[in-house]
N, C-alpha and C positions, 0 to 999 in steps of 0.2 A: 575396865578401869576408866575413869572420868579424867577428863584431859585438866588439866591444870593450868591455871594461867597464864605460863608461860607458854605453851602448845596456843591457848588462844589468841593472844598476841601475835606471835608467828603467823597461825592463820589470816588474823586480819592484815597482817603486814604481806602476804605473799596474797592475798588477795584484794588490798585497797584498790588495785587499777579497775579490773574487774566490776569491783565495787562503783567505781566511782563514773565510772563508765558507763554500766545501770542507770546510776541516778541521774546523770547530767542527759543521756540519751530521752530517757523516759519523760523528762524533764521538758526536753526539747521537743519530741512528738504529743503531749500532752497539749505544749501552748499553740502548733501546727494546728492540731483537732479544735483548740478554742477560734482558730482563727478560718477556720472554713464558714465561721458563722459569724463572728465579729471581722472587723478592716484588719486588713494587713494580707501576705503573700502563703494561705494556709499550705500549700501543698508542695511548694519548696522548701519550708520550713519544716509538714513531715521528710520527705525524704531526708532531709539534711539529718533530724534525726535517728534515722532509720541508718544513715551511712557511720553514725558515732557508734550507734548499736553495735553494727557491722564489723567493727573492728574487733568486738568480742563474741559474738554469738552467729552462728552459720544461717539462723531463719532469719535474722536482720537484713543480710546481705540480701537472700531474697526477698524479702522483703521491699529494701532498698532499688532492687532490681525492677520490681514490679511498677513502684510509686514512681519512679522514674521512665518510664515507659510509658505508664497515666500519664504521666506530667507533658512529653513529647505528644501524645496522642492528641493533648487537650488544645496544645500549642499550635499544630497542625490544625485542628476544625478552625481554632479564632483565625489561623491567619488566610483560612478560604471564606470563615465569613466577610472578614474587612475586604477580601479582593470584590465580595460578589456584591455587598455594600455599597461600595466605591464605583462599582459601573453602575450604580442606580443612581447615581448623583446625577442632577445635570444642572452645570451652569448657565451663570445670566449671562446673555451677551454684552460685550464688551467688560464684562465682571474683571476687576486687576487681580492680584495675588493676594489682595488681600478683603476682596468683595465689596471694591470702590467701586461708584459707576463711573462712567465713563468723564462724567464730570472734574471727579476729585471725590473726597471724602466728604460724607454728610450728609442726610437728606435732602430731597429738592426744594429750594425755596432758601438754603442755605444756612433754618433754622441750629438749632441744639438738638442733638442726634437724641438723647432722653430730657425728659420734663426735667425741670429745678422742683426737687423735695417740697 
């Protein structure tokens, strides 16, 4: 017997969340994927959508689980590159806080620090 209109209706109405959930997730991990290669934050923006997923579908979650564990992993290399970075630096002496000499601010001779256009 072929369901009837009203049966279809029903369905979509006991299923919109569901639905809607799909579309704004997939949605959301689609623009993530565009943005691992264009500007912007790609890989919080997949997880983010991988955690809307999540709410409806059990491989989201892992999913979710995964990207977010990339995401820590990645966060942990940058922040031993910056440390190993940052001991490579060495300052001028007398250098201030903000890479004045010791004079004041501005090249020696007391010119204009860039040429006039």
């Amino acid at each position: 017997m072929a369901p009837t209109p009203k049966d279809i209706i029903r369905f979509i109405g006991r299923s919109s969340k569901r639905i809607a959930v799909t579309v704004v997730g997939a949605g959301v991990v689609a623009a993530g994927l565009a943005m691992l290669v264009l500007p912007g934050p790609g890989i919080l923006v997949i997880a983010l959508g991988f955690a809307i997923l999540g709410t409806e579908y059990a491989w989201a979650a892992g999913a979710f689980e995964k990207t977010k564990w990339g995401a820590e992993q990645a966060g942990r290399v940058a922040k031993g590159a910056v440390k190993t970075a940052s001991g490579r630096i060495r300052r001028r002496p007398g250098a201030g806080p903000e890479g004045a000499g010791p004079e004041g601010a501005g090249p020696p001779g007391g010119g204009p620090s860039t040429p006039p256009l």
